[in-house]
C-alpha positions as CSV (number, residue, x, y, z in Angstrom):
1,X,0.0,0.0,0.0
2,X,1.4,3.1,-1.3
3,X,1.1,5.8,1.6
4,X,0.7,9.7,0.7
5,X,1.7,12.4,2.4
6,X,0.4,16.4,2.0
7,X,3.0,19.0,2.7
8,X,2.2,21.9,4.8
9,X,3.6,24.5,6.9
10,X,3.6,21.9,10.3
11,X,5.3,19.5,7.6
12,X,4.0,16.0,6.0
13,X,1.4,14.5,7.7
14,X,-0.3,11.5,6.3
15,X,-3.5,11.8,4.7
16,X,-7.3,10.8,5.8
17,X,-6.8,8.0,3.7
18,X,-4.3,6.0,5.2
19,X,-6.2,5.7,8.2
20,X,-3.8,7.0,10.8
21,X,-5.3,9.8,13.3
22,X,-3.6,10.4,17.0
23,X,-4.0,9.8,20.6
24,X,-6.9,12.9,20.9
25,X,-8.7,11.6,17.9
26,X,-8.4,8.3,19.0
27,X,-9.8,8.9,22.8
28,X,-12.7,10.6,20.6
29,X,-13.6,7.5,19.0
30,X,-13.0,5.1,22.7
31,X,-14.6,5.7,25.7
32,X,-11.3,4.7,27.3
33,X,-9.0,7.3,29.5
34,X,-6.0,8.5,28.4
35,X,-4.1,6.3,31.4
36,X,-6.2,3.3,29.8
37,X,-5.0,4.2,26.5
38,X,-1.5,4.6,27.5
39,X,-1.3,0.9,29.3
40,X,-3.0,-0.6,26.2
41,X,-0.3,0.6,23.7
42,X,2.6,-0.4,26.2
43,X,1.1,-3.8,26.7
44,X,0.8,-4.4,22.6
45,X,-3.0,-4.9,23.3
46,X,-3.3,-2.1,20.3
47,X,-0.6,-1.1,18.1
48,X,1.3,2.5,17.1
49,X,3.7,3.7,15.1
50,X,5.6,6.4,16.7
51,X,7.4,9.0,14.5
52,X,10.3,11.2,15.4
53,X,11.0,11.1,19.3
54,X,7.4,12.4,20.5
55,X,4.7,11.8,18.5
56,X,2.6,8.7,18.4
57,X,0.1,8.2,15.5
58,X,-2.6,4.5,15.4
59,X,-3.7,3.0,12.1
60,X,-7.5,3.0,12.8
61,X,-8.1,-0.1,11.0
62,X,-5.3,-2.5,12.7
63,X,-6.8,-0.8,16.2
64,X,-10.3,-2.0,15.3
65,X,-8.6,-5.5,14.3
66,X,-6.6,-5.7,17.6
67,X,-9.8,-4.6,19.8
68,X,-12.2,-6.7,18.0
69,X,-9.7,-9.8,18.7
70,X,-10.8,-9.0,22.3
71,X,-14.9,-9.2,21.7
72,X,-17.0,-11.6,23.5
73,X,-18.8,-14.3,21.6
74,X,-21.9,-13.4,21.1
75,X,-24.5,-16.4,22.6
């Protein structure tokens, strides 16, 4: 999968349709707390990618994947 990137003045950040948003758009999406978040991505539960030394930035889709791995069967 090819990944494109638009150029601005904050510098390349990857589009909408990659998929990748970070931790504040994530926490919009989860009703999880940031702590909660923080001890899922250290424990592998979901994955990151982490760019530069600071900034931390989740594929929605391979979240979903990771999270849904974690769903109840349904009786």
């Amino acid at each position: 999968m090819k990944h494109q990137f638009i150029f601005n003045s904050s510098g390349a950040q990857p589009t909408a349709e990659v998929g990748f948003i970070d931790e504040k758009q994530l926490l919009t999406k989860l009703p999880i707390s940031r702590r909660t978040l923080f001890n899922w991505r250290m424990t592998g539960k979901i994955p990151c990618v982490r760019l530069g030394g600071r900034r931390i930035l989740f594929h929605w889709p391979s979240v979903e994947a990771a999270l849904l791995r974690y769903q109840y069967p349904t009786v």
